[in-house]
C-alpha positions in Angstrom: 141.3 170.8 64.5 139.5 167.0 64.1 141.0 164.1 63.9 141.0 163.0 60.5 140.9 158.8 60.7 140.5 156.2 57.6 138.6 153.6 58.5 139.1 149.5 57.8 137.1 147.0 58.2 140.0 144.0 58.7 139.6 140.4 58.8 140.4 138.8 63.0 143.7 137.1 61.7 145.2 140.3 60.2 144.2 142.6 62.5 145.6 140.5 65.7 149.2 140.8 63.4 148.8 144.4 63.5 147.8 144.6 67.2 151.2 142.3 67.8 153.4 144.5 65.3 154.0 141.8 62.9 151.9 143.3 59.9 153.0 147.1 59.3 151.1 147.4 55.3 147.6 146.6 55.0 147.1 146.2 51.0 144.2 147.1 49.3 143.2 146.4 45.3 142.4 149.3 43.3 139.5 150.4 43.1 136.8 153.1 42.6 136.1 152.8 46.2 139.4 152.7 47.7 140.8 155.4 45.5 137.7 157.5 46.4 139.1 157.3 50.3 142.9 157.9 49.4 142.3 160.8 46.8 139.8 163.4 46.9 138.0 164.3 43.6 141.2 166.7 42.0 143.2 163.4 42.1 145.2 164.9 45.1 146.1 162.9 47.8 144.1 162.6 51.3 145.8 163.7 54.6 144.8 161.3 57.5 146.3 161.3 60.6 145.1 157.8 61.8 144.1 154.5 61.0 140.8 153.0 62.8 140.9 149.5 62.7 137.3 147.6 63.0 137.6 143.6 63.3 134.2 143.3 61.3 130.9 145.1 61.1 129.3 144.2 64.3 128.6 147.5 66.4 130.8 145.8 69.1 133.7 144.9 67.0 137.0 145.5 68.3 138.9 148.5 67.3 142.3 149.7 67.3 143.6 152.9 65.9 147.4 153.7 64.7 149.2 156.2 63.3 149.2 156.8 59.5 152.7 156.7 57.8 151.3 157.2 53.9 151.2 154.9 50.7 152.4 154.0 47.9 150.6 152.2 44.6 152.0 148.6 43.2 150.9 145.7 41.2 147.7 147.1 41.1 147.4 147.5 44.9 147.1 150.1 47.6 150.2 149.4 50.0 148.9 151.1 53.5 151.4 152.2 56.1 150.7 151.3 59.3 152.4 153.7 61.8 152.8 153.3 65.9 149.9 151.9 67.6 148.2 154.9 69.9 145.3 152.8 71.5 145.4 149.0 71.1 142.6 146.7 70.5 139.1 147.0 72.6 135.6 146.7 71.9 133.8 149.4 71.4 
């Protein structure tokens, strides 16, 4: 069965305080395009079972991938689990 992953692109600053464990929610607004990746078109949750991380949009960017624990919905805001690191950052 593949690997489903959600992919973020992530500023350097946060996604060094993932890598060290010190961030464990990435937070994203709501919007069409982030609700298009969390909920398929019935409005029913998606089921990932990682994160990719991608420091930017250069093809050699570093990437880090982690487990997917879920999220929840406040102020207007995706609140994104981050779950145990599997492969810590490295450049593709």
């Amino acid at each position: 069965m593949p690997i489903n992953s959600l992919k973020i692109v992530i500023k350097g600053q946060y996604f060094d305080e993932i890598a060290s464990g010190e961030k464990t929610i990435e937070y994203r607004e709501v919007t069409p395009f982030w609700t298009s990746r969390l909920f398929d078109e019935n409005g029913k949750r998606r089921s990932y079972d990682r994160i990719e991380f991608i420091n930017g949009y250069n093809t050699d960017a570093r990437r880090m991938i982690t487990g997917f624990d879920g999220f929840t919905t406040r102020n207007n805001r995706y609140n994104i689990r981050i779950g145990k690191i599997y492969r810590k950052p490295h450049r593709k």
